[in-house]
N, C-alpha and C positions, 0 to 999 in steps of 0.2 A: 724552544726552537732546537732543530735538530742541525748535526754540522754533518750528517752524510745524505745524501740524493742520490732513490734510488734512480733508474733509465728508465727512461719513459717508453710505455708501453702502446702496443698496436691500437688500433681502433676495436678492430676484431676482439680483443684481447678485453680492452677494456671496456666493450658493453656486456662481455660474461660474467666479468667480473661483478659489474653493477647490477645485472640479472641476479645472480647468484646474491650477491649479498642481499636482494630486497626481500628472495626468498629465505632466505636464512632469518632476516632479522623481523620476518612476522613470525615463523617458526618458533624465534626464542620469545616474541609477545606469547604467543599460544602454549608454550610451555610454560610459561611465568602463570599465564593466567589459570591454566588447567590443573597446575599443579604445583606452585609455589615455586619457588625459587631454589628449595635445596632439592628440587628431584636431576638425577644423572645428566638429562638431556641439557641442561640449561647451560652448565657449563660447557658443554662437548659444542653446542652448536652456539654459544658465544665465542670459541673459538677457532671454528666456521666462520661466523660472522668480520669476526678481528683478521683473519686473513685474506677476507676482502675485500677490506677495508687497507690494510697495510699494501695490498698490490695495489689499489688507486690513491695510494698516496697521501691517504685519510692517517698518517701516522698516529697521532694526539687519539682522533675516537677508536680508532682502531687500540689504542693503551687502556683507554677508558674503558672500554668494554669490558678488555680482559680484568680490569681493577675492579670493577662492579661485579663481575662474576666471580672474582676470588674472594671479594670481603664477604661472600656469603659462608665460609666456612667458619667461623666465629662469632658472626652477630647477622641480626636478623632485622634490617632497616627495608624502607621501602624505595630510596633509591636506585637501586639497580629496574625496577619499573616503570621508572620516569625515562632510561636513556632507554630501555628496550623501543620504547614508544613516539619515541621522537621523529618518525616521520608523519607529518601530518598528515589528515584525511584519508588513514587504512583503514578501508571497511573487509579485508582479509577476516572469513570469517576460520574459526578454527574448531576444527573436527577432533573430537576426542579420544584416542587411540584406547583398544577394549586389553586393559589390563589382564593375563593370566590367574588364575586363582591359586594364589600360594597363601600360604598362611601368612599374617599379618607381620606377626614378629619375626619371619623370615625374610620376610618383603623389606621390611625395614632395614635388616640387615645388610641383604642384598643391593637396597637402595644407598645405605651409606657410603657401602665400601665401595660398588661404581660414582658416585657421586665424589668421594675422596679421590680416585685414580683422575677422573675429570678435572678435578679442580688441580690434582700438581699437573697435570696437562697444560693445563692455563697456565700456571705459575710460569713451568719453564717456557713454553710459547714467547711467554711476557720478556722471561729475563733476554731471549732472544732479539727482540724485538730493542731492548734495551742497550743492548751490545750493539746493534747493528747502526742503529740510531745516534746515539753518543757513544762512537768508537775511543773515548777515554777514562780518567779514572773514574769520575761521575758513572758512566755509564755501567762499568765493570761493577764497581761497589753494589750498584741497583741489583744489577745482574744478580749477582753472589747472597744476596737476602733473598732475593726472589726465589733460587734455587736451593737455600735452605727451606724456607717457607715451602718448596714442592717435596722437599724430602719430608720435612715434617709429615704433610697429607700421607703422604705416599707410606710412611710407620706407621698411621695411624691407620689407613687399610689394609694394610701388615695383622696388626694387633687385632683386628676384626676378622680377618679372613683366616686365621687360623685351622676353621677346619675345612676350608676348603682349598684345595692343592692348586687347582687352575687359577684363582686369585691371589695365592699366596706367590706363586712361581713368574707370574706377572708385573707383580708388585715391587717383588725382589729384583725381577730386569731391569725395569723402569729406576727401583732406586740406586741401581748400580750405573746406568747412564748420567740420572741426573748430577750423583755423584762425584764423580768422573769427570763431568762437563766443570764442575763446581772447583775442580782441583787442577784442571787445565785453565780455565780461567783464574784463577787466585793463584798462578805461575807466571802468569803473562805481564810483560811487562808494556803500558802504555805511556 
């Protein structure tokens, strides 16, 4: 259980919300199915999904998501298919998006290191969401693993993206924020 609540939200508000998330979370079915779990989109529109989920106050699935999409950076369970799917009787069917032809082992490349920047995406998302949630040391702690676990991703699309300057300069942003955020909070006192 959480000890913050966030303000309840308009009516208006909150059937976009619910729109938005139903399209989102056939989206991340249809990229799970089409293309496994470690391709770029899956984390990027789990964390789509997780945000709108956290504005109607779905806080726990709204963490879950984000958990299911980050544990795909180190092991390769089939979990994270079971929640993409949990709303019953979607018959959403989903269209195949016509890949560019690049060379495979570029591709892969290319796939890793957006699929890495995605995933410390999620992480800090999460540790956010963890702050906001459990505004104590509980929460901060979380937080603070979270945001090293997004730095981590974040070197490791570093170490990949080497030759290329617009991913390297990106990466380096990102880990100077997440950084940052990590040193502001491991200052704070709750």
């Amino acid at each position: 259980t959480n000890n913050s609540s966030p303000p309840p939200i308009s009516k208006d508000c909150e059937s976009l919300w619910c729109c938005a998330g139903e399209h989102y979370r056939a989206a991340l079915k249809g990229w799970v199915r089409v293309y496994g779990r470690r391709h770029p989109n899956v984390p990027s529109t789990g964390c789509s999904l997780s945000r709108c989920l956290w504005e109607l106050n779905k806080r726990e699935e709204a963490i879950e998501i984000l958990s299911s999409v980050t544990g795909n950076l180190y092991q390769d369970n089939n979990s994270f298919t079971d929640i993409s799917e949990r709303k019953e009787n979607d018959e959403t069917e989903i269209i195949s998006p016509i890949c560019p032809i690049v060379s495979f082992q570029m591709r892969n490349i290319m796939s890793a290191t957006s699929y890495e920047q995605a995933h410390a995406l999620c992480l800090w998302m999460m540790a956010a969401y963890y702050v906001e949630a459990w505004p104590n040391n509980r929460g901060r702690m979380r937080a603070l693993s979270l945001l090293h676990a997004s730095a981590e991703a974040l070197q490791m699309s570093l170490n990949r993206s080497r030759d290329n300057v617009g991913d390297k300069i990106k990466c380096e942003n990102m880990l100077k924020v997440v950084e940052s955020e990590a040193e502001r909070l491991y200052a704070l006192k709750i």
